[in-house]
N, C-alpha and C positions, 0 to 999 in steps of 0.2 A: 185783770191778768192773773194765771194760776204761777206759782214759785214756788219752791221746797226751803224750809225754812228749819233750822234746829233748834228748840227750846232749851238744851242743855245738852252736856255731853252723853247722849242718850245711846250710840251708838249707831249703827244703818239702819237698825227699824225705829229709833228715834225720828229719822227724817219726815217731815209733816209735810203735804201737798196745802196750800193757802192760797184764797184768793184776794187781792190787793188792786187797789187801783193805780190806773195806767198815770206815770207823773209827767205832771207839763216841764219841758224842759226851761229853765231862766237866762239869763244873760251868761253867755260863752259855755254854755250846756247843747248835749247832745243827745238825742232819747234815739236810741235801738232797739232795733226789734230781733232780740238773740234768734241764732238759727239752729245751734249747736254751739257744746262745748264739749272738753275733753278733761279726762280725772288725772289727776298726779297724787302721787304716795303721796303728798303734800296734806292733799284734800281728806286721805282714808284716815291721816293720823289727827286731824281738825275732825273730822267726823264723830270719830272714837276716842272722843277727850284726853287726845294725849298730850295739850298746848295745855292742860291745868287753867290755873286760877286769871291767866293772860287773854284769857277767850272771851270773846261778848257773845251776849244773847240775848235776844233771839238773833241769827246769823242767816244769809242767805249764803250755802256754803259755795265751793268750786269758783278757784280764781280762771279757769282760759275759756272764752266765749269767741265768737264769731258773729255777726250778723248785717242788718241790712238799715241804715238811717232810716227812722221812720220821721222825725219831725228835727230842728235844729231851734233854737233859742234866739234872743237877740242878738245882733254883734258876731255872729259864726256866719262866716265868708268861707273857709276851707272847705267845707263838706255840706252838702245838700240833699234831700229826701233821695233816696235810692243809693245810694252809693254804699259800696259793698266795705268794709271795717271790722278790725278787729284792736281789742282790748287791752293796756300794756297792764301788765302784774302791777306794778308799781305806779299811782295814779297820782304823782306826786313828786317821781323823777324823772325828769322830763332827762334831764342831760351832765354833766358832769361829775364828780366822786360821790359816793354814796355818803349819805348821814341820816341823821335821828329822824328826822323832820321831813327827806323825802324816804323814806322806809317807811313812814308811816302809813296807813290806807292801803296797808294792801289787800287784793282782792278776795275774799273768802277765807280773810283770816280777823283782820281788824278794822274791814268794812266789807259790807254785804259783795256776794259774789256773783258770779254769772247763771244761776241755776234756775232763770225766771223767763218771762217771758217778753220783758221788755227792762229795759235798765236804763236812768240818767247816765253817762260819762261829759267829765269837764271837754274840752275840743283838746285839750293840748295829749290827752291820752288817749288817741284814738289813731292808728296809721291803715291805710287802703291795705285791702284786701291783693294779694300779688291775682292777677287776673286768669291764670294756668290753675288756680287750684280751687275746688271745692269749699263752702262754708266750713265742711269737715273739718277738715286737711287744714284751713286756716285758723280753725279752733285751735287746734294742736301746738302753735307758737309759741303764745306769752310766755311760759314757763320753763316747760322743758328744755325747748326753740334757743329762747333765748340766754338760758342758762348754757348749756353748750357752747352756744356763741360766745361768750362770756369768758367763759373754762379755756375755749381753743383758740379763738382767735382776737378778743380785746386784752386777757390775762396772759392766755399762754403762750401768744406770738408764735401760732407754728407756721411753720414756710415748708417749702417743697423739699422730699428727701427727708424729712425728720421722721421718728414714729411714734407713733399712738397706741396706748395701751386704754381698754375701753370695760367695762366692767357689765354682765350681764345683755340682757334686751331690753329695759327700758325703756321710755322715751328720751332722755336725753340720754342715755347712752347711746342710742340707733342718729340720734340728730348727728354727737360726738364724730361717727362713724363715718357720717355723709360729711360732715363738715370738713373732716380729715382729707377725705379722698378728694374736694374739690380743692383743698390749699397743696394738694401732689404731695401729699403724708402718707407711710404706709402705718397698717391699721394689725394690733395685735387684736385678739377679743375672746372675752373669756364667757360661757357660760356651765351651768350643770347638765345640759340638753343637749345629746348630739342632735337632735333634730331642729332644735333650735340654731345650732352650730351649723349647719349646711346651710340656714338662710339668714347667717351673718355671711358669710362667704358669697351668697348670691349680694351680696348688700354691698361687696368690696374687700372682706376682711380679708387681708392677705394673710394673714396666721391665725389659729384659734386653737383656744387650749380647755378642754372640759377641767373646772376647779374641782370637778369632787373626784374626778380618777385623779389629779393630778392635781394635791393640793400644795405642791411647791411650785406652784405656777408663777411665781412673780422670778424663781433661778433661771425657770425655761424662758421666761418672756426677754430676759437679763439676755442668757446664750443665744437666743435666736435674733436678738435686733443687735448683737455686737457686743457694744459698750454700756448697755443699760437703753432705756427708752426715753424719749425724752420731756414726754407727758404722759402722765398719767389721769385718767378721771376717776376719779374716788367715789365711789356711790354706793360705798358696803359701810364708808366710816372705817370708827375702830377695831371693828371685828376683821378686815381686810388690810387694815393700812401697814401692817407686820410684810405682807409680801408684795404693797405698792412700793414700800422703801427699796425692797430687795428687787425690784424691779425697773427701777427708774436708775440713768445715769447720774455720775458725779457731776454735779449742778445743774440740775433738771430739776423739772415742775412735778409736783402733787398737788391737783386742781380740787381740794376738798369738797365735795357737793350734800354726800348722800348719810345715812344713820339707817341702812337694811341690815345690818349684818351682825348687829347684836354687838354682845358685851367685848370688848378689848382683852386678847391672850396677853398671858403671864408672862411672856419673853419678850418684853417690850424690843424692838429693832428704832426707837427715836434717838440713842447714840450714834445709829449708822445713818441717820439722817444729817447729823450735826457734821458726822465726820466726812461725807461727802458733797457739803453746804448744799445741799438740797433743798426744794422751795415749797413749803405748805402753803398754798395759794387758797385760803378762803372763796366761794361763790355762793353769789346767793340773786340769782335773778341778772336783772338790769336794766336800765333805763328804759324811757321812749325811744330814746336816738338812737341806742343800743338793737331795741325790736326795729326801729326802718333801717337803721344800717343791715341788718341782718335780712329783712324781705326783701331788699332792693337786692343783696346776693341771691336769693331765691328765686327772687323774680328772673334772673337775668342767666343763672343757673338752669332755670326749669326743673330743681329738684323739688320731691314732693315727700311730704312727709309719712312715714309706716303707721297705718290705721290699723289695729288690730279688729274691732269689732264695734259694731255703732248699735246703740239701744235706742230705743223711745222714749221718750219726758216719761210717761207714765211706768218706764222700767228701769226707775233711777237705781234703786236699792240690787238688781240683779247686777245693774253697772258695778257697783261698789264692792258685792260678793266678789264681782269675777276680778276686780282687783287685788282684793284680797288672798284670792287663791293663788295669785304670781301666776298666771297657764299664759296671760299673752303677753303677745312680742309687740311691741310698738305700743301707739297708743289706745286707751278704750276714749269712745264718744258718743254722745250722746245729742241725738235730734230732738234739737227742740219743739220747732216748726210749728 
């Protein structure tokens, strides 16, 4: 089987094409045969050695995959040769609070990822493909997917009538967005792109505001939803969290996600956090149970996840440029096939 492998923090043209042989699955193993997967900033910054001295190698990088049971193990009753699967980030948290022990093995960071052409997974981290979508479309979950999920509705508790404040077009900012509109939330969303701003609003955005004309956007987001919002998704970090403060109501969520936005302004706004108890909500993924609670809303939804552009196995490294460049909206993917 061919797989992209990193021998060190080499950067995109680091990435090595290798051929490896196909593994026999053992007792409560599951061998797939990837169809596609999909890149999260997660993966660009694991790429380009920005996890330091906490990385191994050689790495098979990219945690979200998709594909098709090609052989099952002893003792696996769940799942059978053909049946369509995908991959949780976490192969190790199966179900309730997060700790050391199930965080560990995650995919494409501190155990080999989906970027091959076939991969062992244990049976307990593997949930059915929802049957409405594409291998594509169901690459796109584990991460993003489920982080959203996570952010909006395991952490954030939104219900119907509350609003969402959504940062950029991302993947899980665009999941954020859908997630919002099916819990009957209305949806602020911020990008620098009016062109990208007209297909938030085809997406549902009931309000949007471009940041870079309008870089007091978290006052206007404040004025337009009333009283403040009452979640926010973070995926700027520091460099944004000065106007998610200024943005969000007195005791409302800041669902932490993201580190795009650079270094933290001099006028720190974390007093006007304290002084309106306001809630820094850590995320970071989520379980198994977290990804099938989540497809089984998909499935039953019929939403489908924003594919921005799908590459070839053999045009990994263009994948990763055009991530790099920020131009698309949703997710980038890659066919394995």
């Amino acid at each position: 089987m061919k797989c992209y492998e990193m021998q060190g923090p080499n950067g995109i043209d680091g990435l090595t094409l290798v051929d490896k042989p196909v593994p026999e699955p053992g007792a409560g193993e599951v061998l797939v045969r990837l169809t596609a997967a999909t890149l999260n900033y997660r993966d660009l910054i694991t790429v380009k050695g920005g996890y330091g001295s906490r990385q191994k190698f050689p790495l098979v990088p990219v945690s979200d995959g998709a594909g098709v049971v090609e052989q099952v193990g002893p003792a696996v009753r769940k799942f059978a040769a053909g049946d369509r699967v995908i991959g949780s980030f976490f192969e190790n948290w199966t179900s309730g609070e997060p700790s050391e022990t199930k965080m560990h093995g995650a995919l494409g960071g501190s155990a080999d990822g989906v970027l091959t052409q076939y991969r062992l997974f244990p049976k307990r981290a593997l949930v059915r493909t929802p049957k409405h979508l594409s291998d594509i479309e169901a690459a796109a979950l584990p991460c993003a997917g489920v982080t959203a999920w996570s952010a909006m509705i395991k952490l954030g508790g939104i219900k119907p009538g509350q609003t969402v404040l959504t940062q950029g077009t991302g993947g899980v900012s665009l999941f954020a967005l859908q997630f919002a509109k099916l819990c009957g939330a209305r949806v602020i969303s911020t990008s620098s792109s009016d062109a990208k701003i007209e297909r938030l609003k085809s997406l549902g955005a009931d309000h949007t505001l471009n940041y870079k004309a309008t870089p007091d956007w978290g006052k206007k987001a404040r004025e337009w939803s009333g009283n403040g919002v009452d979640l926010v998704v973070e995926v700027g970090g520091v460099g944004t969290l000065n106007e998610s403060i200024r943005a969000t109501r007195i005791g409302g969520t800041i669902a932490f996600i993201g580190v795009l936005a650079g270094q933290p302004t001099s006028d720190s706004r974390l007093p006007l956090m304290v002084m309106q108890q306001q809630r820094l909500q850590g995320v970071t993924v989520g379980s198994v149970e977290d990804l099938q609670a989540m497809t089984n809303a998909i499935a039953a939804s019929g939403m489908k996840p924003v594919i921005d552009k799908t590459f070839a196995f053999d045009q990994v490294k263009q994948a990763f440029a055009h991530m790099e460049s920020g131009a698309h909206f949703g997710k980038i993917a890659i066919e394995i096939g």
